[in-house]
C-alpha positions in Angstrom: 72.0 105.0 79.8 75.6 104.8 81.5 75.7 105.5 85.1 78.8 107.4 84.8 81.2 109.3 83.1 85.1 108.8 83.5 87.5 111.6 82.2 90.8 110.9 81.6 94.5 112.5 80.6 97.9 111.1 79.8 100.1 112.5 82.7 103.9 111.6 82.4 103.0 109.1 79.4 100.8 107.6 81.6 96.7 106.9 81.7 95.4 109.0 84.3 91.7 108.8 85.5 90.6 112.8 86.4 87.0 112.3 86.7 84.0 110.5 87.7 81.0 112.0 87.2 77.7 110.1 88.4 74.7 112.0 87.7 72.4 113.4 90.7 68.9 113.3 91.5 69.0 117.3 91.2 67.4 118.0 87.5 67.9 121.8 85.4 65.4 123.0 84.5 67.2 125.1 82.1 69.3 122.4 80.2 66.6 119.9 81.0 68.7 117.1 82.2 70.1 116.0 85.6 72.6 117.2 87.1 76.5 115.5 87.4 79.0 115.4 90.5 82.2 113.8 90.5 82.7 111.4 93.0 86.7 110.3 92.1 87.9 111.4 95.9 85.2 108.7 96.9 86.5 106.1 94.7 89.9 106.6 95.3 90.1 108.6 98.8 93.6 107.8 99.7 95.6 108.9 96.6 96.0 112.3 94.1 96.8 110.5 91.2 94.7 106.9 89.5 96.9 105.7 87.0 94.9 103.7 85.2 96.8 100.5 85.6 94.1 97.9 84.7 93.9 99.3 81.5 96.0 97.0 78.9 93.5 97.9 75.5 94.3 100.0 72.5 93.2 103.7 73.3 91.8 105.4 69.8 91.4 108.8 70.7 88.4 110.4 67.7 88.3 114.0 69.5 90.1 115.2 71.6 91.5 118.8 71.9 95.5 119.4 72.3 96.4 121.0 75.6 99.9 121.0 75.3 102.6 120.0 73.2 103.7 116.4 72.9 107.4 115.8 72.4 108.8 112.1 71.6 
């Protein structure tokens, strides 16, 4: 099992890291599965923004859902 889960957008055509979520020793009983908390301020406590520099890979987006309207 992964230890974490990053979330990510493209802000100003750029990679931008939103989230990290490491899950929590709390568990739900409801959805039977632990609880997640993001830690990015923890991570990165001295800026708004992580553009996700060290990234130089191909990024192959299978689902994703629009949220605005790209333009070229």
């Amino acid at each position: 099992m992964r230890a974490y889960i990053g979330t990510c957008e493209i802000l100003d055509d750029r990679l931008t890291v939103r989230e990290i979520n490491v899950y929590s020793d709390k568990y739900d009983e409801s959805t039977e599965r632990f609880l997640m908390h993001n830690i990015i301020h923890q991570v990165f406590p001295d800026t708004t923004q992580v553009h996700a520099t060290w990234f130089t890979g191909a990024l192959v987006i299978l689902n994703c859902k629009m949220m605005g309207r790209l333009m070229n």
